[in-house]
Every structure is written in structure tokens, then in C-alpha cells.
KOLTORDO-922626 format. One line per 10 residues: number of its first residue (from 1); their letters; for each residue x, y, z of C-alpha. Coordinates in nm, 3 decimals, padded with zeros to 5 digits. Layout:
N
NUM = A = X,Y,Z; ...
END
This chain:
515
1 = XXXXXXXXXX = -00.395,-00.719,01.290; -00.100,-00.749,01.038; -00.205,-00.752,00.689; 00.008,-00.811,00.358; -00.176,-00.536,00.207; 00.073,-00.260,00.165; 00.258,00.006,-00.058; 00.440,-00.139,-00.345; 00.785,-00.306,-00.158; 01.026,-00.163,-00.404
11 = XXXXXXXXXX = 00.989,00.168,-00.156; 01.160,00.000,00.080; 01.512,00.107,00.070; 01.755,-00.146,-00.045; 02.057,00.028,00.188; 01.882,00.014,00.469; 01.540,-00.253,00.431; 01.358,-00.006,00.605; 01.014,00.171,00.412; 00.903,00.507,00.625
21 = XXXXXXXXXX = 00.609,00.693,00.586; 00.543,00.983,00.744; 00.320,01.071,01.080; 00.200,01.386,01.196; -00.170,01.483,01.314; -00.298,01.814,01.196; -00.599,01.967,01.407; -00.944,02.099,01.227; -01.112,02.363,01.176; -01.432,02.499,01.140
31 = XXXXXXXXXX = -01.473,02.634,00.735; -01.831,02.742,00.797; -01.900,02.927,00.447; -01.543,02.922,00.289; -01.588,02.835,-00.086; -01.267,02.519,-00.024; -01.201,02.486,-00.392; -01.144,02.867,-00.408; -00.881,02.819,-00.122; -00.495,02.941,-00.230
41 = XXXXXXXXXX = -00.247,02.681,-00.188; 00.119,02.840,00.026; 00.349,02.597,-00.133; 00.691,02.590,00.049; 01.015,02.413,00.071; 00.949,02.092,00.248; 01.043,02.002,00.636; 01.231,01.748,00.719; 01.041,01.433,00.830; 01.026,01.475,01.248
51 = XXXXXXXXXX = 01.114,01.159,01.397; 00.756,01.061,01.402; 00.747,01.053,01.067; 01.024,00.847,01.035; 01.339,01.076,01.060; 01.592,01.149,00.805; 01.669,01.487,00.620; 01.396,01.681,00.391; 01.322,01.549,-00.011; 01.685,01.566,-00.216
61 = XXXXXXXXXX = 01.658,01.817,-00.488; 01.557,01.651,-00.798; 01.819,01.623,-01.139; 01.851,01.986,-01.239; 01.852,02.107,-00.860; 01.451,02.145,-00.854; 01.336,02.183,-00.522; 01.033,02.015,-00.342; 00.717,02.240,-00.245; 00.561,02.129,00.034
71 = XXXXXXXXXX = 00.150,02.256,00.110; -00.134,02.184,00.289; -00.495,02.213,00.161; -00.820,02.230,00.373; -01.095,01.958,00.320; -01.421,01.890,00.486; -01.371,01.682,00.764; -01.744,01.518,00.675; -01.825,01.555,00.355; -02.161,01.514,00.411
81 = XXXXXXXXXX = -02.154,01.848,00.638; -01.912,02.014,00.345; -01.923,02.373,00.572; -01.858,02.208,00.873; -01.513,02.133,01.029; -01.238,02.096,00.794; -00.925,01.847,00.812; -00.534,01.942,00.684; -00.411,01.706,00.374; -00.100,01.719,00.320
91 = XXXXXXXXXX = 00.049,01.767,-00.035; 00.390,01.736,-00.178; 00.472,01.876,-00.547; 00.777,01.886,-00.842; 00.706,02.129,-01.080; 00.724,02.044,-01.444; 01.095,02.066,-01.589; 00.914,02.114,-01.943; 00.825,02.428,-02.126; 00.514,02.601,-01.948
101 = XXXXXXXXXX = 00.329,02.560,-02.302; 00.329,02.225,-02.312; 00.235,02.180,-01.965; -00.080,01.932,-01.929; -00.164,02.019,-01.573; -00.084,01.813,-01.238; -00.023,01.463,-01.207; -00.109,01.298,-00.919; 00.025,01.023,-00.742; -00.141,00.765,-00.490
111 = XXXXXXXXXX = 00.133,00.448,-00.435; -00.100,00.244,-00.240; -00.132,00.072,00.083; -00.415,00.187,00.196; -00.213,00.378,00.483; 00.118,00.488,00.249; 00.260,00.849,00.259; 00.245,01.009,-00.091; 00.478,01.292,00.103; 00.776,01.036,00.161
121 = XXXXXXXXXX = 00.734,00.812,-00.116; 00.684,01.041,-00.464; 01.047,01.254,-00.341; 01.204,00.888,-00.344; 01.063,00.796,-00.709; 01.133,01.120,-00.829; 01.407,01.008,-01.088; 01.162,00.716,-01.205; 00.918,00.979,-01.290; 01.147,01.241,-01.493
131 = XXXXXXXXXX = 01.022,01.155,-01.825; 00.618,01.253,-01.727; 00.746,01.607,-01.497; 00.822,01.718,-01.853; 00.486,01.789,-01.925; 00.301,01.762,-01.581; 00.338,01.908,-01.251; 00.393,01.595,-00.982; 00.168,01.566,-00.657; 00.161,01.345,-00.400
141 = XXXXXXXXXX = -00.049,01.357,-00.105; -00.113,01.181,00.248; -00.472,01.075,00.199; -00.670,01.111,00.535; -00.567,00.932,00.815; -00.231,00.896,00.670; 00.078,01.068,00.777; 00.051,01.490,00.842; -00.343,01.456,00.744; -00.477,01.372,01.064
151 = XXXXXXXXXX = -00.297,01.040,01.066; -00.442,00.803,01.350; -00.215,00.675,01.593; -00.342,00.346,01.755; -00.113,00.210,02.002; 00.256,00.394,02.090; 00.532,00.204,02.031; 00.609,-00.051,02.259; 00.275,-00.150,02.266; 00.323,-00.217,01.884
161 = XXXXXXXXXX = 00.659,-00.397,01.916; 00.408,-00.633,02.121; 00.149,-00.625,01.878; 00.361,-00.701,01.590; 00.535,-01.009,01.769; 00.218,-01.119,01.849; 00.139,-01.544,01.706; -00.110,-01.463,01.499; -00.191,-01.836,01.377; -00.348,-01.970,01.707
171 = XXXXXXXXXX = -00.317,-02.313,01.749; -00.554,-02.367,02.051; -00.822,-02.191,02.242; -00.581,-02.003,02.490; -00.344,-01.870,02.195; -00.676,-01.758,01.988; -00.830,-01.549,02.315; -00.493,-01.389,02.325; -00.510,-01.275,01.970; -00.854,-01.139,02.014
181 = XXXXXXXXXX = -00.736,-00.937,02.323; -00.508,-00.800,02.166; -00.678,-00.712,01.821; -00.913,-00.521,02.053; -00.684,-00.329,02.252; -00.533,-00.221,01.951; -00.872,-00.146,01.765; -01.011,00.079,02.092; -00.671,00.280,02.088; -00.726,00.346,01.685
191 = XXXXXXXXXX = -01.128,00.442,01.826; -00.973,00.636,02.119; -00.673,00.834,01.909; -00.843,00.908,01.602; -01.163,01.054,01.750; -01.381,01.225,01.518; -01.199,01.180,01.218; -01.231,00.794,01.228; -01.605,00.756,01.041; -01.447,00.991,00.778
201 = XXXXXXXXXX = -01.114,00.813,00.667; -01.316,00.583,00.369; -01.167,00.566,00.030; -01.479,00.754,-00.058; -01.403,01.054,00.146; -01.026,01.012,-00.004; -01.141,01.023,-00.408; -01.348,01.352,-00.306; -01.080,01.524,-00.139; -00.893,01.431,-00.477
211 = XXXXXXXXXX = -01.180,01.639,-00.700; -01.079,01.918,-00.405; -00.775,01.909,-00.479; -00.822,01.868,-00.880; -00.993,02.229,-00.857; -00.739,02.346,-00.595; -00.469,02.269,-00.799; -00.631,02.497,-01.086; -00.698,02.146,-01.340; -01.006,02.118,-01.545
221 = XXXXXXXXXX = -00.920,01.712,-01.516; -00.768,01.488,-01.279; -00.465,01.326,-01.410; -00.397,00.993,-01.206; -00.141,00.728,-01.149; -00.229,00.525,-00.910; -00.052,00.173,-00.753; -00.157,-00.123,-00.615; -00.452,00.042,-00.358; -00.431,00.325,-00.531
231 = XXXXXXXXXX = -00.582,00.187,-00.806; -00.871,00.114,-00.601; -00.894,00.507,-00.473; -00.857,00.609,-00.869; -01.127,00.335,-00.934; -01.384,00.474,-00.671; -01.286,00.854,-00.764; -01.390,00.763,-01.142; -01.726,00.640,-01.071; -01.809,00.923,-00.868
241 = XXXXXXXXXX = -01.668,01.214,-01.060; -01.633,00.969,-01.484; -01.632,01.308,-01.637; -01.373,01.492,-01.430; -01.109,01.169,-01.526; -00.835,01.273,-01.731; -00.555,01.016,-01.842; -00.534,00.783,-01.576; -00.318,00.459,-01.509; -00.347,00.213,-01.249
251 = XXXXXXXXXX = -00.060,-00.017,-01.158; -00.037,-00.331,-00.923; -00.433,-00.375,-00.952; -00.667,-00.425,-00.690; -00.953,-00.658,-00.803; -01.247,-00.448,-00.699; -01.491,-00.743,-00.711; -01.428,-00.879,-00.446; -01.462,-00.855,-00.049; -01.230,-00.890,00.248
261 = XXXXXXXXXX = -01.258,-01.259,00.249; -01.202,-01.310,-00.125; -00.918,-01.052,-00.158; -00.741,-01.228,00.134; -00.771,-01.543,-00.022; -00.640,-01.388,-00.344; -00.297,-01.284,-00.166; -00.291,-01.602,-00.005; -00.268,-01.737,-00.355; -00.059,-01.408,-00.519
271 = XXXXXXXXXX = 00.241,-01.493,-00.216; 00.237,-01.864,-00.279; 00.310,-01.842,-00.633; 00.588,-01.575,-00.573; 00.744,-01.777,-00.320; 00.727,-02.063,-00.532; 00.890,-01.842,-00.798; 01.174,-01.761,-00.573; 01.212,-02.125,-00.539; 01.247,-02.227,-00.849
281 = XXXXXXXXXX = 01.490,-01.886,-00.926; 01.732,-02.018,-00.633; 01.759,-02.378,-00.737; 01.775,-02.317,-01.148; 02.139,-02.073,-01.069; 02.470,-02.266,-01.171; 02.555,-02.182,-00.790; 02.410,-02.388,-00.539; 02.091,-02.275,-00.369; 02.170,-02.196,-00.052
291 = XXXXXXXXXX = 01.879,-02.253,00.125; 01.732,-02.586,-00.072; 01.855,-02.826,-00.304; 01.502,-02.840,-00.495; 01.169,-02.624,-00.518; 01.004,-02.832,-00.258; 01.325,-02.820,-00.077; 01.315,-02.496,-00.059; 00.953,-02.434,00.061; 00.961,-02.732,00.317
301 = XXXXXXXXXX = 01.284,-02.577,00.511; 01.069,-02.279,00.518; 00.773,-02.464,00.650; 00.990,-02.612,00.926; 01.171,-02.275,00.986; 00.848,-02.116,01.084; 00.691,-02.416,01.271; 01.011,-02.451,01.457; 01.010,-02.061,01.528; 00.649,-02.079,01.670
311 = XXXXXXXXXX = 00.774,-02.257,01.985; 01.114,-02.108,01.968; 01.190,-01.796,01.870; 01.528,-01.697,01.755; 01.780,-01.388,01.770; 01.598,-01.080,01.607; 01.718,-00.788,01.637; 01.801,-00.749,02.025; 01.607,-00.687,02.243; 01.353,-00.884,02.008
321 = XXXXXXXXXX = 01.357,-01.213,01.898; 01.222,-01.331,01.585; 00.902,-01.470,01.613; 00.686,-01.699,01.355; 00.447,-01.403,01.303; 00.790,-01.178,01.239; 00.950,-01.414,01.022; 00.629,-01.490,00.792; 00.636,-01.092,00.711; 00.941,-01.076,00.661
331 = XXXXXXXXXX = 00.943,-01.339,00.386; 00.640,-01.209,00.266; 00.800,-00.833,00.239; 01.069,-00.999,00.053; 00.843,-01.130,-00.195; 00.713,-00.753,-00.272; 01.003,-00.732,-00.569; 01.248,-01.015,-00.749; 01.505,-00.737,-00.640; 01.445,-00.838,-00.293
341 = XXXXXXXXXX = 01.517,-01.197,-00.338; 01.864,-01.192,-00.226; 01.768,-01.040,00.114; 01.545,-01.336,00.156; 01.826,-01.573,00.058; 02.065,-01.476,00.288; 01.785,-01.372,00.539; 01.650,-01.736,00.520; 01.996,-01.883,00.548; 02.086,-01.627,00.859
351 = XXXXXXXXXX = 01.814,-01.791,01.008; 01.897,-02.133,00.961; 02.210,-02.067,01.172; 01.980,-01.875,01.456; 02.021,-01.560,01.374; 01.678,-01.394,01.270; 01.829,-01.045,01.228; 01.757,-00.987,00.849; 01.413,-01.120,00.842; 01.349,-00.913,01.134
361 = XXXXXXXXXX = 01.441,-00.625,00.936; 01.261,-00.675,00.652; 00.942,-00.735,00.906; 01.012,-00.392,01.011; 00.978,-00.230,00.703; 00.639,-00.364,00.648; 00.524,-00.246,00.930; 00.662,00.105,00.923; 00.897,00.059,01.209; 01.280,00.255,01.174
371 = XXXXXXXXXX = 01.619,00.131,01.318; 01.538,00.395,01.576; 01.196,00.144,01.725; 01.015,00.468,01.606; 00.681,00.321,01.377; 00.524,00.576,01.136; 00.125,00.557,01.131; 00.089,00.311,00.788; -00.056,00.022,00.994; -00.257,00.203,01.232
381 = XXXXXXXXXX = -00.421,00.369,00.853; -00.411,00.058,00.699; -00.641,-00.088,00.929; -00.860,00.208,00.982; -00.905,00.241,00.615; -00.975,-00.063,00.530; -01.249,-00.126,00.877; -01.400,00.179,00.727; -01.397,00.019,00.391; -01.536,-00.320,00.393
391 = XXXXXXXXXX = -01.845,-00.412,00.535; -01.806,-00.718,00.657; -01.672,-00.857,01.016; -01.521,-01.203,01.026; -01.575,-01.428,01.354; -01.315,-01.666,01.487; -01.571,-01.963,01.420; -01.620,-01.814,01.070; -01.208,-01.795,01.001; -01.170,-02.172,01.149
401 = XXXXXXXXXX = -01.451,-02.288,00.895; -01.244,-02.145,00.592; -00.896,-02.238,00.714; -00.868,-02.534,00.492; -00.910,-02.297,00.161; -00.686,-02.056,00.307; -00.413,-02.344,00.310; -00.506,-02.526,00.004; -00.458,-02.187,-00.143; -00.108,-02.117,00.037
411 = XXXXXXXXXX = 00.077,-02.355,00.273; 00.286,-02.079,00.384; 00.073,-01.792,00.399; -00.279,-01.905,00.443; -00.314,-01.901,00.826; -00.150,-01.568,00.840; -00.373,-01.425,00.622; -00.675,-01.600,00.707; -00.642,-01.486,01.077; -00.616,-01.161,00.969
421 = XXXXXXXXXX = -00.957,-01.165,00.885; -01.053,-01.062,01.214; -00.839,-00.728,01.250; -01.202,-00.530,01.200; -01.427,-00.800,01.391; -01.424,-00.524,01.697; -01.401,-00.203,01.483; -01.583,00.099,01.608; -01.710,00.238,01.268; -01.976,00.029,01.024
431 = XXXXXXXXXX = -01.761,-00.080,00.724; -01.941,00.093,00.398; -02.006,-00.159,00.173; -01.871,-00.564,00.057; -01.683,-00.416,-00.216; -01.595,-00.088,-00.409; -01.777,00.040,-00.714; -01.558,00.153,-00.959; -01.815,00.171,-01.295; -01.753,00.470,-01.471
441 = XXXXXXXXXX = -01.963,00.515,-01.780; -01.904,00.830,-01.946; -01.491,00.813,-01.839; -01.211,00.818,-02.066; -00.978,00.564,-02.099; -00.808,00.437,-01.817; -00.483,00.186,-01.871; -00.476,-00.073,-01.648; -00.135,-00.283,-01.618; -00.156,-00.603,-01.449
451 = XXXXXXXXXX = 00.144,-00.795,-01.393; 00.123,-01.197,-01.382; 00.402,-01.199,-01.109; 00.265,-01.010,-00.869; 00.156,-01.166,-00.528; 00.006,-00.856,-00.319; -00.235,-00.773,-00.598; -00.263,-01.087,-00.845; -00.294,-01.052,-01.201; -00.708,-01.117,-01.230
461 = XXXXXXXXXX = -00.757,-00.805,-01.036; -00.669,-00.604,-01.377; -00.915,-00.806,-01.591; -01.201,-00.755,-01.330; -01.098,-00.369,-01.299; -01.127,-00.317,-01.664; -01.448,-00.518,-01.691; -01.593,-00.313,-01.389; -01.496,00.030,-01.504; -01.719,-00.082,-01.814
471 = XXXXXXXXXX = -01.674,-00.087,-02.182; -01.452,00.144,-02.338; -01.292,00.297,-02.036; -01.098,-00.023,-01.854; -00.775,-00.057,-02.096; -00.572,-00.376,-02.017; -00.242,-00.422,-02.058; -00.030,-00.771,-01.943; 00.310,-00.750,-01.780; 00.492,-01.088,-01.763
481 = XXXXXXXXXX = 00.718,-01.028,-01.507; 00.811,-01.082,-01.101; 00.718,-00.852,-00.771; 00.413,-00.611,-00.740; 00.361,-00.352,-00.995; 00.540,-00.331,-01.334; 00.601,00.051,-01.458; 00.934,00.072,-01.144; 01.026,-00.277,-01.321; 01.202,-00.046,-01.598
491 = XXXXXXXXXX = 01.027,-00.247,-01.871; 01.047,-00.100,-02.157; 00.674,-00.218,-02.357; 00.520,-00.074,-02.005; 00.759,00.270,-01.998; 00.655,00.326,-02.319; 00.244,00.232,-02.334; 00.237,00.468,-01.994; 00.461,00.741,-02.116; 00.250,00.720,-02.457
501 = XXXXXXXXXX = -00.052,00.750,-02.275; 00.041,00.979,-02.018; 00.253,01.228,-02.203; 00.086,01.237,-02.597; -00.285,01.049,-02.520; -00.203,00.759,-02.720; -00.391,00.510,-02.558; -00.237,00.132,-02.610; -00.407,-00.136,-02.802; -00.609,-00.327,-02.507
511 = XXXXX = -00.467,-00.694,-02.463; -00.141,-00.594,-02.495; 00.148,-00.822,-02.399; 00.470,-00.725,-02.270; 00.719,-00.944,-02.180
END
């Protein structure tokens, strides 16, 4: 089922509205007594992405001409059998540009999803991170399931151009079989594809092949920056390893209090109150809003767009046509960063006119689809990750009782996301538990920066993280700004709490504002 839960948007590229990730299986192994965290790393220069993956030439050098080292580190497959058959992860690394004696170890990078490629997405933030590679080693990784570690493939790709133009806001009994069907033909291909590895892609399995690859990597700590679902992966690693945490951040927060239900509700809430931001951006210009002359306005043309689309679709991008379910992501992608506001201005007004093409787009990127109808593997791990997650499994009945919330919470948005409740109803795999548990007595500090803008991973989620990590390890930290996560916002207060942190161990004042 589509879900709004993805990496942070502002890896989608502007020049082309299209986010990849990469996609390529790796086999396993049997380990049998090989000591893993005494295993030697061959770090290369990195491939270019195959067209699985997303196409496109290997990682640009970084400023100075630094190259891009490329590895792949061995990891127990079940980590409850930790000599039996082992997986591939996948692991991308800059090393530091700094002198080697001030060198603080590895830093390493999770940007979220669950389901997002830390091998395609830390080369294209590479710049953003210059200031921390002077004093850390950068590493990214596909986290199992994801990408070149035994990423699961659920459907190929015209069955997911079906999938994802699917209505998924049934309006009678007919529409709402359909939607079933088709959530389970796409669950039993993830069951079918992924075959043994699909019990063992929970974040718990992730946050220990992170203390792997801590040791691996030669650190006595593990250094962590984690966004929006990576915050939850950094959240679960610290309450299973508190005294193995070295300076941590987490960005874009994921409340970890919460369960499926709540956290969908939550976004239902987060995207409402950035589109209603966009609104009121558009009509307080001197220049004319194009697509409203008020906030309501605004919102209500939407509403009608996307009724109006759910009988009649319009021009997508040919062959496809854009369809209500395309068009909500689309808006909803949009709504990721204030940057991408524009797109959804002239997108929206495009569309007006019949011609669906930039929405489209934008729907693409969220679902990992290239210009190419190629779709990397971030949905098929999104869902797989998150069915292996969370415990609980949502009926139709149970998603009709609860609809009212959903749209009291979000007009727009609330059907969509309610609906989506049932992507794991028919999920081969038990779901571990209601919600993750991320207290971590005995940990350092960890910052945690929520932003009061941000509609994938709303502001609360910060508050509950720190309270959950437990006293004296959750730092908060407020960003008042737009879009989802706030250190890529370039604000300066954040740049400089982070770098503090990150770079001397100054750990900011908790409750600090920036603005």
C-alpha cells in the first residue's frame, strides 16, 4: 500500500523531481565459526548504479577530488543463529579531509524511510556534510532489505505502475475488494521474492548490524546521525547497545510512542498543516496566487481537483494518466520541503488545465520510480520493514470505524492515509511489537531536533523521543521552520548546535529555540 512515510524529500532532485535509491540483491552465505566483527572490510571505488538501482553514473568526487569507497560487510542473516547464514550490507564511505590526529572515528549516516539507500543518498549530501568529514570518516549504508543488501523486490514493474495507480480511498464495497486484492498480490510477491530474509529485515536486526559494523569499522563508539526513520533505527540501536552510543543526532523525529494507527494519524495531521502552510505562503505573495484567491480557496480547488480526478483521470505522463491516488502523492511529496512549493504551484495549476504531468512526476519520486518506468526497491522495503515492525494488523471494518478522525484530522489526506492502514493486514511475518523501545539509561547525550513545520514526522515526535530515551540522554532542540527535517534547511542556530555537538562535544542547552 502507498505510505507517506519516506526519506526526507529534499533528496529528490530538483532538476529532475525524481529521488532513486538503489536495488540490487546480494546472495548469503553460510559464516559457520567466522568471528564477523574480525572480518576486513575491501573498500573500493564505487560502481555505477545498474539500472535497477536507478541508473545514472557512479558518486561525483567530493570538493578536493576525494573519491567514494564503496564495501560490503557480512552480517548474520538471523541474528538469533549469529554462525549461521550471513547476508551482504552494503556500505558507502568519504574519508575524513581533516588531519588523521584529530580524527574522531566514523560517522554514520541513516536518512530514513524505512526503505532509503544510504549508498545513493550520503554521495548526493556530500557537500552538506563537509564541515563534520573534517574530523570523521562518513558512512552510509543500505540497511537490510534495502538496495544491494538483499533488497526485496515485490512486484516487477508494470505490476507496480498498476499498483501505484491503484484508488486507494474506496468509496463502495466493489472499489474496497479491489484494494484488498491487490494489497495481497503485492504482499505474497514481497513473501515470495524476499524468501528467507523477510522475518529478518526488523529495525532490530538493522541497529545490530550497526554495532557490526561499529566494530568493523575499527570504532570504540558509534557515532550517529540519523533522519526522520532513522531516528527511530538510532533510537532502537541505543537501547540495545546505551553504552556503545557515541555523539548522536536525530533529525526529522519519529515519535516512538506510538503505533501504526497513531503515527498515521499523526501525518494525517503533520500534511494538513503543511498544506495549509503552502496556502497561506501562495495567497500572502504581492503576485497573485495562482491556484486560489484565499487559504480556503486554495485547499477547496484541491479538494475538487482530486474528487473530480477520482472519476476522471487526467493526462499523466503518457501512457499513464493521473489518477486521484497519483495526484494525492504527488502533493503530498511536494509538501516534503518549502523548496518544493513551486513544483506544486505550477503542478496544481498544470492540472487545472488537464494536464497532470508534474504531479505525476513528483508521484514518481515518492515511489522510487525513474523517467526510464524503472522503480528502485524503497517501497517494496518500506513496507516490509515496517510489516516486520509493528505488530498490529488493521481490518477494513476497523479503518471504516476511524475514518471520521482520519478526516477531522486532514480533509485532504486522511482517507489516503487511513486506508493505508491495511498495507500489512495480509503480511506473512508477525509484526514485533506496537511500538519501538528506544530507553537508553546509561547513554550519552543524544540531540534531538524537531522542527514545528514538518508534516512527515510532526514536531511532538521530538518531545516524546527525548522523554523516552530518559533523563539526561534525550536533548531537545526546536526548529521553527517549513518541510521535514531542519539541519539541510541551512539554518544557522541548527548548523551550529549539530556541528558543536558533533565536531567538539558541546552538547546544546536542551529547550533550545531556533528560529
Amino acid at each position: 500500500m502507498p505510505t507517506l512515510s519516506q526519506p526526507r524529500a529534499s533528496a529528490l532532485a530538483a532538476a529532475t523531481l525524481l529521488l532513486s535509491a538503489t536495488l540490487a540483491a546480494c546472495g548469503g552465505s553460510d559464516s559457520k565459526d567466522e568471528d564477523l566483527s574480525a572480518q576486513k572490510l575491501s573498500w573500493k571505488d564505487c560502481p555505477a548504479p545498474a539500472a535497477s538501482e536507478g541508473g545514472g553514473d557512479a558518486p561525483s568526487p567530493l570538493p578536493g577530488g576525494a573519491e567514494w569507497q564503496c564495501a560490503t560487510m557480512k552480517a548474520p542473516l538471523d541474528w538469533a543463529k549469529p554462525k549461521g547464514d550471513t547476508i551482504d550490507i552494503a556500505l558507502i564511505k568519504a574519508a575524513t579531509s581533516g588531519d588523521k590526529k584529530d580524527r574522531i572515528g566514523s560517522l554514520v549516516f541513516n536518512f530514513g524511510g524505512p526503505g532509503g539507500s544510504g549508498i545513493t543518498t550520503l554521495p548526493a549530501f556530500g557537500a552538506e556534510y563537509a564541515k563534520l568529514r573534517t574530523r570523521y570518516d562518513l558512512v552510509s549504508f543500505d540497511p537490510r532489505g534495502v538496495g544491494r543488501s538483499a533488497g526485496i523486490e515485490c512486484e516487477d514493474d508494470d505490476a507496480l505502475d498498476t499498483y501505484f495507480q491503484q484508488d486507494s480511498t474506496p468509496d463502495d464495497e466493489a472499489e474496497k475488494k479491489k484494494l484488498i486484492d491487490n494489497v495481497k498480490s503485492f504482499n505474497n510477491g514481497c513473501a515470495k521474492n524476499a524468501g528467507d530474509t523477510l522475518p529478518h529485515v526488523r529495525t532490530t536486526d538493522a541497529a545490530r548490524d550497526m554495532d557490526l559494523m561499529r566494530q568493523v569499522l575499527g570504532d570504540d563508539k558509534l557515532h550517529y546521525f540519523g533522519i526522520s526513520y532513522g531516528t527511530e533505527l538510532g533510537g532502537v540501536y541505543a537501547h540495545l547497545f546505551p553504552k556503545k552510543v557515541g555523539r548522536a543526532v536525530f533529525d526529522a523525529v519519529v515519535d516512538p510512542t506510538q503505533n501504526a494507527e497513531q503515527g498515521s494519524l499523526g501525518q494525517a495531521e503533520g500534511f494538513q498543516l503543511a498544506l495549509d502552510n503552502f496556502a497561506k505562503d501562495c495567497t500572502s505573495q504581492e503576485a497573485d496566487c495562482p491556484v486560489g484567491d484565499t487559504e480556503q480557496d486554495v485547499k477547496d480547488r484541491i479538494a475538487k481537483l482530486l474528487k473530480d480526478l477520482d472519476s476522471k483521470p487526467i493526462t499523466g505522463l503518457p501512457p499513464r494518466e493521473l489518477t486521484q491516488t497519483a495526484a494525492t502523492n504527488g502533493i503530498a511529496q511536494s509538501l516534503y520541503s518549502k523548496d518544493f512549493w513551486p513544483y506544486l504551484t505550477q503542478g496544481l495549476e498544470e492540472a487545472y488545465e488537464g494536464d497532470g504531468k508534474i504531479l505525476m512526476a513528483l508521484s514518481d519520486s515518492m515511489n522510487g520510480r525513474n523517467e526510464d518506468g524503472e522503480y528502485n526497491n524503497i517501497q517494496s522495503a518500506n513496507v516490509s520493514i515496517n510489516c516486520a515492525d509493528d505488530k498490529a494488523r488493521y481490518s477494513t471494518e476497523y479503518v471504516e470505524k476511524r475514518l471520521p478522525e482520519f478526516r477531522k484530522a486532514s480533509p485532504l489526506f486522511g482517507d489516503y492515509l487511513a486506508w493505508g492502514m491495511v498495507g500489512c493486514t495480509d503480511w506473512a511475518v508477525e509484526g514485533q511489537a506496537d511500538h519501538p523501545d528506544v530507553s537508553a539509561e546509561g547513554a550519552p547525550p543524544v540531540v534531538v531536533i524537531g522542527n514545528t513545520g514538518d508534516p512527515a514526522t510532526p514536531y511532538e515526535g521530538a518531545r516524546k523521543m527525548a522523554q523516552a530515551l530518559g533523563k539526561g540522554v534525550g536533548v531537545e532542540l526546536t526548529y521553527k521552520g517549513q518541510g521535514h527535517g531542519a539541519y539541510d534547511s541551512k539554518n544557522k542556530c541548527v548548523r551550529d548546535a549539530v556541528d558543536g555537538y558533533l565536531l567538539k562535544g558541546t552538547v546544546p542547552k536542551a529547550g533550545t529555540v531556533c528560529s
